[in-house]
C-alpha positions in Angstrom: -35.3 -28.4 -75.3 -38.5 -29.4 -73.7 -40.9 -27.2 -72.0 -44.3 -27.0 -69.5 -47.0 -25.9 -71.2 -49.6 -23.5 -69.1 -53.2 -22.8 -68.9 -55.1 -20.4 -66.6 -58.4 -22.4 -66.0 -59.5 -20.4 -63.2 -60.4 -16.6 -62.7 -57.8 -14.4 -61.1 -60.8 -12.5 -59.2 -60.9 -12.6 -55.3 -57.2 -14.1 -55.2 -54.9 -13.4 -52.9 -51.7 -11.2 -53.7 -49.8 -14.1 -53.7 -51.5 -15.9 -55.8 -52.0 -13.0 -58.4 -48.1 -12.5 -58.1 -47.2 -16.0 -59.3 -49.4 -15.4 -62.1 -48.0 -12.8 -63.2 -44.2 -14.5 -62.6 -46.0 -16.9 -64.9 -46.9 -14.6 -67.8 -51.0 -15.3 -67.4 -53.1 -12.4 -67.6 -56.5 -13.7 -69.2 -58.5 -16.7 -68.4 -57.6 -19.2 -71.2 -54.4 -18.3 -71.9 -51.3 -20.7 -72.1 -47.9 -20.1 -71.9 -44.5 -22.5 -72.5 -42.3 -21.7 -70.0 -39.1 -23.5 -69.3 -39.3 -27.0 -67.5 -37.3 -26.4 -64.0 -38.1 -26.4 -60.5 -39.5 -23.0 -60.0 -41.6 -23.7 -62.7 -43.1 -26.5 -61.1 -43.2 -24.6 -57.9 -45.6 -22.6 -59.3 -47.5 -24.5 -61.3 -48.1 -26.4 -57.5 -48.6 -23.8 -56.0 -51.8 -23.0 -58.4 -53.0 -26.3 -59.0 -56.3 -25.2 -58.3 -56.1 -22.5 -60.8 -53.8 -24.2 -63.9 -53.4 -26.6 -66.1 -49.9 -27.8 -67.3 -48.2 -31.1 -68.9 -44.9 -30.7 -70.2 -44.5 -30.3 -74.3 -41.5 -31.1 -76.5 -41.6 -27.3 -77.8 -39.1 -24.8 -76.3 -40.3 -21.6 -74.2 -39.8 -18.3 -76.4 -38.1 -15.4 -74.6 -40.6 -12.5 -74.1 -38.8 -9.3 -74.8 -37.7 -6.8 -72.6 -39.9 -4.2 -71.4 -39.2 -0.3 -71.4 -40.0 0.9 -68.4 -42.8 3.3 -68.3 -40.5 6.1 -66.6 -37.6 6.0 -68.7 -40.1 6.2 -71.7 -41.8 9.1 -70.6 -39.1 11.2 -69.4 -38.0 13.7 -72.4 -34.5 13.6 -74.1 -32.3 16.2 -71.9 -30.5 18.3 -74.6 -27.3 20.1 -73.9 
């Protein structure tokens, strides 16, 4: 299965919201970092939409599933016991 391949080549400082949102849709956090992510439209969507800000070209390698996050309230609430 073939995949895009992702670099953030630009700062995410003094972005928009939007902007900063599809980043993070994206999985990039740090300048430099790259991602595979699947090869579909909304993908590409994003990857236009941030031209300006990534690099991407498509790869042969598939995309690996990030896991699942807890989320922070359901961690920090105790066990109720009976």
């Amino acid at each position: 299965m073939a995949g895009i391949k992702v670099k953030l080549i630009r700062s995410r400082n003094a972005r928009s919201r939007d902007q900063l949102a599809t980043l993070t849709g994206l999985g990039l956090y740090k300048f430099g970092q790259v991602r595979i992510l699947p090869d579909n439209a909304s993908t590409l969507g994003a990857c236009e939409k941030l031209r300006h800000m990534v690099a991407w070209e498509r790869v042969e390698e598939s995309p690996v599933k990030r896991p699942q996050r807890a989320h922070k309230k359901a961690a920090a609430e105790p066990a109720k016991q009976p």
